[in-house]
N, C-alpha and C positions, 0 to 999 in steps of 0.2 A: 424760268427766272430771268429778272433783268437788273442790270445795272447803268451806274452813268458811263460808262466806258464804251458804249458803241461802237459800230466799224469805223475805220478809216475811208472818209470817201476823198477831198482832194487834199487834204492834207493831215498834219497829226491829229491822233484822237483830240476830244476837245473837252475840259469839265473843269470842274471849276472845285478848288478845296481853301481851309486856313480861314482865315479870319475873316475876311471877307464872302466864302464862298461857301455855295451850298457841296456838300463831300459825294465824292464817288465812289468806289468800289472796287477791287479786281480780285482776280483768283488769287491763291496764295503763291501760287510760282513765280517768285520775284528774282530782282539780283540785286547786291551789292555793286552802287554805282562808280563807284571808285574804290572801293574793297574786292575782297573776295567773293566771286561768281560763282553760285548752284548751278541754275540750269538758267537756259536763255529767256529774260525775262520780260512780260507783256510790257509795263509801264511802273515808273517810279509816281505819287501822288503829288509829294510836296515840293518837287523842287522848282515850279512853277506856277502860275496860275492854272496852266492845264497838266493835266497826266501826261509824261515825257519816255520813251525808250531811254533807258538805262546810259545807250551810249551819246546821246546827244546831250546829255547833261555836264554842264562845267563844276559847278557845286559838288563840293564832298559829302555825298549823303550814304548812309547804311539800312541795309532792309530786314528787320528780323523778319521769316515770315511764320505762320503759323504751324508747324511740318518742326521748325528750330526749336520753339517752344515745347512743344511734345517731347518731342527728342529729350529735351534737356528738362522737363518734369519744373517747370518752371511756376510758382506759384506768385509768386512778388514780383512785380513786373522789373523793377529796380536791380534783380540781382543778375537779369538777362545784360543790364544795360554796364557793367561791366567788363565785357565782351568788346563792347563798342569801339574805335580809335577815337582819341579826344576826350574821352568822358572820365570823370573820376566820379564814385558815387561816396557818401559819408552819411552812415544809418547811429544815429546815436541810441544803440542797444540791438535788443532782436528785433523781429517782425513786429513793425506797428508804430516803432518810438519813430521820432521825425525822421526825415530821407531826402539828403540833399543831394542833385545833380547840378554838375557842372560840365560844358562845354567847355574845351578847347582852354583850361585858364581863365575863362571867366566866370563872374558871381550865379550862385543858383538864379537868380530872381532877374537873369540878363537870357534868362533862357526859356521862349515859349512854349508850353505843351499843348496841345489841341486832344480832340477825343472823339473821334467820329465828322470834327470839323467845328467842335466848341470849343472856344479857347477857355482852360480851365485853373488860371494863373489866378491865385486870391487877392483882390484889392486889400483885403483884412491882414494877411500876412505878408506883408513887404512887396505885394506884386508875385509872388515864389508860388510854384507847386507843391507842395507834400508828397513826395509818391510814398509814406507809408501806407494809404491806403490804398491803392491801387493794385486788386489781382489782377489774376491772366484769368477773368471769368468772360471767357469767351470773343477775346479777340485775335484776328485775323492777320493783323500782321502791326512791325512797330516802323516807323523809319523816322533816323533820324539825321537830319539836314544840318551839314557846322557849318561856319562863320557867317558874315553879316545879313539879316535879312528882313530887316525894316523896312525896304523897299518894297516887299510884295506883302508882310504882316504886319507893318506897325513896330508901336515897341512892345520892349521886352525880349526882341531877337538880337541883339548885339551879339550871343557866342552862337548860337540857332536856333533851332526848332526839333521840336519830338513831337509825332504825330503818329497818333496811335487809333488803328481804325479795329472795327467787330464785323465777327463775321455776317457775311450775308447764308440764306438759307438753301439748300441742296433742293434740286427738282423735288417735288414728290413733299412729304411728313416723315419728319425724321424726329426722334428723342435720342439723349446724348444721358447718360449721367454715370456720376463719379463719386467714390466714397475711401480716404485717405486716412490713414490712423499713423500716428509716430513719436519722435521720443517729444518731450517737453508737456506731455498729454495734447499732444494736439490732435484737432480731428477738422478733416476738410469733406466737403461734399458740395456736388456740383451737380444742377439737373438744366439739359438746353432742351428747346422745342424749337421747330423751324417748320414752316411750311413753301414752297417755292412754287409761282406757275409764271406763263409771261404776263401777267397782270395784276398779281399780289401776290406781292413778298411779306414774310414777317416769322421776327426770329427773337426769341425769347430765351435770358440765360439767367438763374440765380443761383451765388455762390455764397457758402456761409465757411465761415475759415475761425479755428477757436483756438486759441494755446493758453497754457499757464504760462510760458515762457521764462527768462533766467530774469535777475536784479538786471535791471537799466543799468543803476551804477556799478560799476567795477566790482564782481564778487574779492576779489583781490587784495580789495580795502576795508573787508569785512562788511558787504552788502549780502545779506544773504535772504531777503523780501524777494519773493517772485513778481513779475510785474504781467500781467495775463493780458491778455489782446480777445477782442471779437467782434468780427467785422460781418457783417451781410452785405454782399451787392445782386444789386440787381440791374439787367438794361433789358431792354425792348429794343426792336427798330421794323420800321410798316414800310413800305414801298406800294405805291399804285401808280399802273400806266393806264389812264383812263383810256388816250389815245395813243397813235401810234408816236408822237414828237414829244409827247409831255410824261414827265416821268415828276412826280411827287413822292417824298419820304418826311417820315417824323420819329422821331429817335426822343428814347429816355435813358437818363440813369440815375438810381440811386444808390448811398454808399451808406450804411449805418453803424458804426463803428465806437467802442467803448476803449478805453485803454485804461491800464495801471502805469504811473511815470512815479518818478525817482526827481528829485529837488537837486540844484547846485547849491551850492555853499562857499561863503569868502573862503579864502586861502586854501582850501583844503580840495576833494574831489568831488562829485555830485555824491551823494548820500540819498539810502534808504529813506522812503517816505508813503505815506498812503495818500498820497493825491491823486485824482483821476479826470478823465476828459473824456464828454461824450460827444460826440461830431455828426453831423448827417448833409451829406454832398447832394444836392440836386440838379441835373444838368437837362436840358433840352434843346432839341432843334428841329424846326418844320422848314422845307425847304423846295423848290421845284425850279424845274430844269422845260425850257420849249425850244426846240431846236426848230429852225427856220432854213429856209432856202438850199434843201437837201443835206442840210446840217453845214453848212457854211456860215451859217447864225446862230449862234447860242445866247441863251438870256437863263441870266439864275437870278431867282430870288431867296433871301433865306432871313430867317430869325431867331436868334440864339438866345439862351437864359443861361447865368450857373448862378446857384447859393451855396453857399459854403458856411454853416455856425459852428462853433464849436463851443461846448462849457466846460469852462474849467474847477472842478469840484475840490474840496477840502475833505480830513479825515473823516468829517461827520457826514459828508456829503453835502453840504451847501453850498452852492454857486458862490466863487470868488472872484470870478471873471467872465466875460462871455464877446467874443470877437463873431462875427459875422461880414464877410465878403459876398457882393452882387455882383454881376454885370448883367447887360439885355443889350443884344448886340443888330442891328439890322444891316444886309447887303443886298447891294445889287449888281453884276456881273453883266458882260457883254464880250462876246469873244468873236470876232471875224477872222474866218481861216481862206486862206487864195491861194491861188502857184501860180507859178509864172515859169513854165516848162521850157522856154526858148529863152530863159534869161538865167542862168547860171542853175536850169532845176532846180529852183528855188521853192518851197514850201514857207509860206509864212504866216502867223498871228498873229493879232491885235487886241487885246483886253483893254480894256475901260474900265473903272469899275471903283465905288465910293462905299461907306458906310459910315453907319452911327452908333456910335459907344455910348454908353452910361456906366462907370463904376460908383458902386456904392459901399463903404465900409459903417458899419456899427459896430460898439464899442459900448462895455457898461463895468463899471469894476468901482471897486471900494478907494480909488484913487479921487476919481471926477462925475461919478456917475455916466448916466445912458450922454451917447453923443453919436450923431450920424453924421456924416460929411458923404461929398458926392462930386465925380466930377464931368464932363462930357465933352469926348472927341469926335470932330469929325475926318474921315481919311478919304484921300484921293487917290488912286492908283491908277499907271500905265506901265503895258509891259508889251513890247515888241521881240517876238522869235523871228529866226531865220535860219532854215535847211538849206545849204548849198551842196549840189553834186552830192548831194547821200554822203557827203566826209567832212565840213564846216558845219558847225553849229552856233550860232549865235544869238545872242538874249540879253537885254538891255531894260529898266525899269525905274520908273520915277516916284513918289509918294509924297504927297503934301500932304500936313497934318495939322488943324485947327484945334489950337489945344483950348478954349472955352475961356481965352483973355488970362489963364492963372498963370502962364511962363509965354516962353517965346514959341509960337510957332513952327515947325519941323521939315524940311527938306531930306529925303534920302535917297539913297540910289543904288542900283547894284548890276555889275555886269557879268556874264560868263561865254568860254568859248569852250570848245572844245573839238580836237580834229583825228581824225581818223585813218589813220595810216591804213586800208585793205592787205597790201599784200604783203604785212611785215603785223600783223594784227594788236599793233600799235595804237595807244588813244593818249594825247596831249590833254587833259582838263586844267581849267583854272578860272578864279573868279575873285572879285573885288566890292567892294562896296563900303556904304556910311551907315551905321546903322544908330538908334538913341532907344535909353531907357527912361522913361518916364519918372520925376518926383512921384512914391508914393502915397497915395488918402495920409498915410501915418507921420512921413517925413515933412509933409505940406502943413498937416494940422492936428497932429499927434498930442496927447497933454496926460505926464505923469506928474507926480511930483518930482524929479528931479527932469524933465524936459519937458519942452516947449515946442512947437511944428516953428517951419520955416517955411512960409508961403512967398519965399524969394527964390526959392531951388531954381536951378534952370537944369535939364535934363541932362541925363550922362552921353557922352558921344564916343562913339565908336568906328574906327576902321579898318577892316582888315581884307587883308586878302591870300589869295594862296596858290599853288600850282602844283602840278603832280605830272605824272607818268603811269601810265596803265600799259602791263606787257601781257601776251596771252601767249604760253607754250603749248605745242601736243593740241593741237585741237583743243585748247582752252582747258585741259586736263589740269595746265599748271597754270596762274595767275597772278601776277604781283601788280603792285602799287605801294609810290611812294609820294605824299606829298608832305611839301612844307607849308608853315602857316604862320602867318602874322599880322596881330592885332596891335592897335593902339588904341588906349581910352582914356579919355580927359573927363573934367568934372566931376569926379566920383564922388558920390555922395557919400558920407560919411559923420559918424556923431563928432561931434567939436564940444564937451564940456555939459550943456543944457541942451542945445538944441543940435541940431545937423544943418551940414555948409558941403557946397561943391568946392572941393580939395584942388589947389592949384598941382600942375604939371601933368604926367600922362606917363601912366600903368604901359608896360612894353610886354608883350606875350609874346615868345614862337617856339616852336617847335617843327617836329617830323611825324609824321603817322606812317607808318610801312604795314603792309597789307600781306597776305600769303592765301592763296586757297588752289588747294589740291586736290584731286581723286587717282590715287595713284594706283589704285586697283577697284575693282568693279565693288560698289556700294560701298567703299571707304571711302571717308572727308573727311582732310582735313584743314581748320583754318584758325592762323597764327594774325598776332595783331600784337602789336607795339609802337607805342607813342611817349616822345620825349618833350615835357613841355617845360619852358623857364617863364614863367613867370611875375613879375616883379612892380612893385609900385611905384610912385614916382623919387620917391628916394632910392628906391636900388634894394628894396626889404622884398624877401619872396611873400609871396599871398599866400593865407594862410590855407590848406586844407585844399594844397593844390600839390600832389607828386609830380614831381621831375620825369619817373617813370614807370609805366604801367604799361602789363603784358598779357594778355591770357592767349592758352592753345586750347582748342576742341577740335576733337575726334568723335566719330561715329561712324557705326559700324551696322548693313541691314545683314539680316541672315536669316535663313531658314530652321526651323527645328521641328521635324517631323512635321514636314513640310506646312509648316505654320511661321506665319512670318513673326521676325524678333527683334531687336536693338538694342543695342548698347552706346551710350555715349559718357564721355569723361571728356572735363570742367577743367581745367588749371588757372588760376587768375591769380596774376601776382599785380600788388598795390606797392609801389617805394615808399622810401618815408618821405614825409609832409609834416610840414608845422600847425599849430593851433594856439588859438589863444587864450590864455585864463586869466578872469577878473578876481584880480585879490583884493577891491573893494567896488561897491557899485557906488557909497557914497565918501569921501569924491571917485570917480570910476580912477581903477587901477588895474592895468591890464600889465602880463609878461607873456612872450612867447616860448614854447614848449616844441620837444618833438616827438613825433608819433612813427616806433618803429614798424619795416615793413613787413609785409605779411605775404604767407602764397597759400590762397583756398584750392582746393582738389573736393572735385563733386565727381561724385560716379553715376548712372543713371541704368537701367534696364527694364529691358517691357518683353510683354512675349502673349501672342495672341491667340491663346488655346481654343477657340471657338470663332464661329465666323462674327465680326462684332465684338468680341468679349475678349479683355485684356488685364492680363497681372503686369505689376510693375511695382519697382522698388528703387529706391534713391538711396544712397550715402553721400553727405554736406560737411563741408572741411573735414573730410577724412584725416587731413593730419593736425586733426584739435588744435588749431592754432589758438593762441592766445592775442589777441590782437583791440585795438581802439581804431574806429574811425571817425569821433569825437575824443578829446580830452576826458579822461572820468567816468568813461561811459564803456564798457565790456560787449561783447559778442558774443553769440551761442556759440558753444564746441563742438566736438563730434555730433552727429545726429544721424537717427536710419526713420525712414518711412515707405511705408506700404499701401497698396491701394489696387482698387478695379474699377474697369470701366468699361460699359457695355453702351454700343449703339444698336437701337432699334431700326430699322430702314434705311435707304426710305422706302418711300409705298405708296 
């Protein structure tokens, strides 16, 4: 099997991911770069143009790897991602209704997600991700990169990046599948295929996930309609090394997904409804890698698709709506790697590297009819490393960005160090930068009856930066990290009456993320994580659906039983409370703010491997039946038990 990760010949591995680049790959043994550390980790993906060791990195980034996910029986990728420091997530109902992530205090849609290395941010919905629909059907690891990073992606990075890559395939033909039964009648099943040699890879996974699920809205308020969810995904991904320098890959996925949703209403809470929405995600990417002059030259080329439609149906089922998001993305990379061993054992890179955008939104509803708009960026990119003496690390990066004459043009930047104390197992990180979110298709040329686009927006701006401390106890047994963060953002867009205007003054965020991870006896982990963020707008009002504080512990445990291996692990995540807001009229709009009290979920998880390959396991989710919102009006499942086996064939 191969991947882009290669040896180190005279300096750091070299590959190229994100927006511009074609993605690479690694085992699943990672570490938390500024969190909490498993075991000693190959390379982090995103925090750079190229794949980085863990401790050279300034950036505060987190790795789930795939090993975390098992562990933790994790179906929704979104419910892993409250674990995270910095993140809050907000699911308006059960599995499937919308799913907002937020970095660090800032807005969902300031925040980039990638998938293999396709950026998968919907021009049709505000620039924003959805991660309702997003399983864990067969991916290999998550990581997610906070504060500014417009300099090496573009926008949409103002709070950071999630990058979420799938696994590559084991030497040899292996089959993987899985079949899940539990309360809400839900039923999961999952079947992978994988073939691996050194000259073609290809790994195949589809997952079909069904529930009846609880009322979206608040059973509470007398919602007692079930709203049922069914998704199919599916991805593919090919690898060919024709030669021995050139490595090509082509990657699919599709997502096909039905939902029951629940309606809002003036003054009152969202209410029972038979509306429904059917959605189908298509994402693509072909891409290739030619390494040059004993790999001191790298050259990638890649080309990106996603579509995104969704319809939104009525009691009778006739189409009432229909939004549709595109983009087709093209890049081209250039990496020169040198040393200079008589000058401070210096290791250093060089990236180059431009691409071309096209988003395209479509739009059809009983407002204004069918309407397409479109728009097209072009982006520049530089990005300078530098290794000194194996304990300085530094990394610098520029971006200009032609935004196609419709606002002003873009400049950003971003810098990081980070140094390394040896014999005190000491690591200083931190890092800075400008980052900007783009006017969306909607907010440029949006048209309901009560608004109108605003094709004068000028982009949102952002800065922030942050610093920490990384201690290592016991042979790295005990772990801590603590950094602080803080953002400023001007221009924020926002609705004004009919149309939307960039908001004079500047939103202030900071906070603290403090990190813990332990193994205080042999196959016991465990890792603690809390983050306290303020938030606030340019008046001094908090942001809504942003908590002050958020905490969660995991624990796991491997063991034997009759000499068969087993696990256990337990979930704790506490959400503070957080404000939200409700319109008690949309004509003229009348909004008030509300609070949303806070909640502590407890998930319990266990597997046990009675056969070689073949495995039972069982989950319990909010064991302590919490009652809780993380939208206004909108309820969560309570208690819940599920079971399931999973049996690997090979390989062979």
């Amino acid at each position: 099997m191969f991947d882009y990760l290669g040896k180190k010949k005279t300096t750091s591995l070299h590959l190229a991911t994100g927006g511009l680049l074609a993605l690479g790959l690694t085992a699943p043994a990672v570490v938390l770069a500024d969190d909490s550390v498993r075991s000693e980790p190959p390379l982090v993906i995103s925090a750079s143009h190229t794949p980085l060791p863990s401790k050279e990195i300034g950036s505060s980034v987190t790795v789930i790897t795939a090993e975390e996910l098992e562990q933790r029986q994790v179906r929704v990728v979104s419910d892993v991602l409250r674990d995270v420091p910095g993140v809050a997530v907000n699911r308006a109902g059960s599995v499937g209704q919308l799913t907002q992530v937020r970095i660090r205090g800032t807005e969902g849609n300031q925040t980039l997600v990638m998938i293999d290395g396709i950026e998968v941010n919907n021009p049709a919905a505000q620039s924003e991700f959805n991660f309702a629909n997003l399983l864990n059907a067969g991916i290999d690891r998550i990581e997610v990169l906070r504060g500014p990073q417009s300099a090496i992606y573009g926008s949409d990075a103002i709070g950071g990046v999630i990058n979420i890559v799938t696994k590559d395939p084991e030497p040899g033909f292996t089959v993987t599948t899985r079949g899940e039964l539990g309360s809400f009648s839900t039923k999961d099943g999952q079947v992978g295929l994988g073939y691996g040699s050194d000259k073609f890879t290809v790994s195949a996974t589809v997952e079909r996930y069904i529930t009846d699920g609880i009322s979206a809205a608040d059973e509470d308020d007398g919602n007692t309609e079930k709203d049922g969810y069914d998704n199919t995904t599916g991805r593919i991904k090919i690898g060919v090394k024709p030669i021995e320098n050139l490595e090509l890959k082509a990657i699919g996925m599709i997502i096909d997904s039905d939902l029951d949703a629940d309606g809002s209403a003036v003054v009152v809470n969202a209410i029972d409804s038979l509306d429904t929405s059917q959605s189908l995600q298509r994402y693509g990417l072909v891409s290739g890698k030619l390494s040059l002059a004993d790999g001191a030259w790298d050259q990638l080329l890649k080309a990106s698709y996603m579509d995104d439609h969704t319809d939104f149906l009525d009691a009778t089922g006739a189409t009432t709506f229909t939004t549709e998001g595109k983009s087709i993305t093209y890049g081209y990379q250039s990496d020169f790697h040198f040393s200079t061993p008589d000058v401070a054992a210096a290791e250093h890179t060089v990236t180059l590297a431009a691409e071309r955008k096209k988003e395209e939104q479509y739009t059809n509803s009983g407002f204004s009819g069918p309407n397409t708009v479109s728009i097209v960026n072009y982006g520049y990119t530089s990005e300078y490393r530098v290794s000194l003496w194996d304990s300085l690390f530094l990394s610098g990066a520029v971006r200009y960005d032609d935004n196609d004459d419709l606002f002003d043009n873009q400049t950003t930047y971003r810098g990081t160090a980070a140094y390394l104390f040896q014999e005190t197992a000491t690591r200083l990180h931190g890092s800075f930068g400008r980052a900007v979110k783009n006017p969306t298709l909607f907010e440029l040329y949006g048209s309901t009856p009560s608004y109108t686009g605003n094709p004068n927006l000028e982009p949102e701006e952002g800065f922030g930066w942050d610093a920490g401390v990384e201690q290592s106890f016991l042979d790295d047994r005990l772990i801590l990290d603590v950094t602080y963060f803080n953002n400023r953002i001007k221009n924020l867009i926002q609705g004004s009456g009919t149309t939307a205007v960039n908001t004079p003054g500047t939103s202030r965020i900071d906070g603290i993320e403090f990190t813990a991870s332990t193994e205080p006896f042999e196959d016991v982990r465990l890792d603690a994580v809390y983050t306290y963020t303020n938030a606030e707008d340019s008046n001094g009002t908090q942001l809504t659906r942003r908590p002050k504080h958020i905490a969660s512990l995991v624990g796991n445990y491997d063991f034997d039983v009759m000499e068969r291996p087993a696990n256990v692990n337990l979930s704790i995540q506490y959400n503070g409370k957080q404000t939200d807001t409700v319109f008690d009229s949309f004509f003229p709009v009348a909004t008030r703010t509300v609070e949303l009290g806070s909640y502590t979920l407890v998930n319990l998880a266990g597997s046990y491997e009675f056969a070689e390959g073949a495995k039972f396991y069982m989950r319990g989710e909010n064991l302590l039946n919490e009652d809780y919102q993380d939208v206004y009006g909108y309820g969560s499942p309570g208690i819940s038990f599920f079971a399931g086996l999973q049996i690997k064939f090979g390989p062979y």
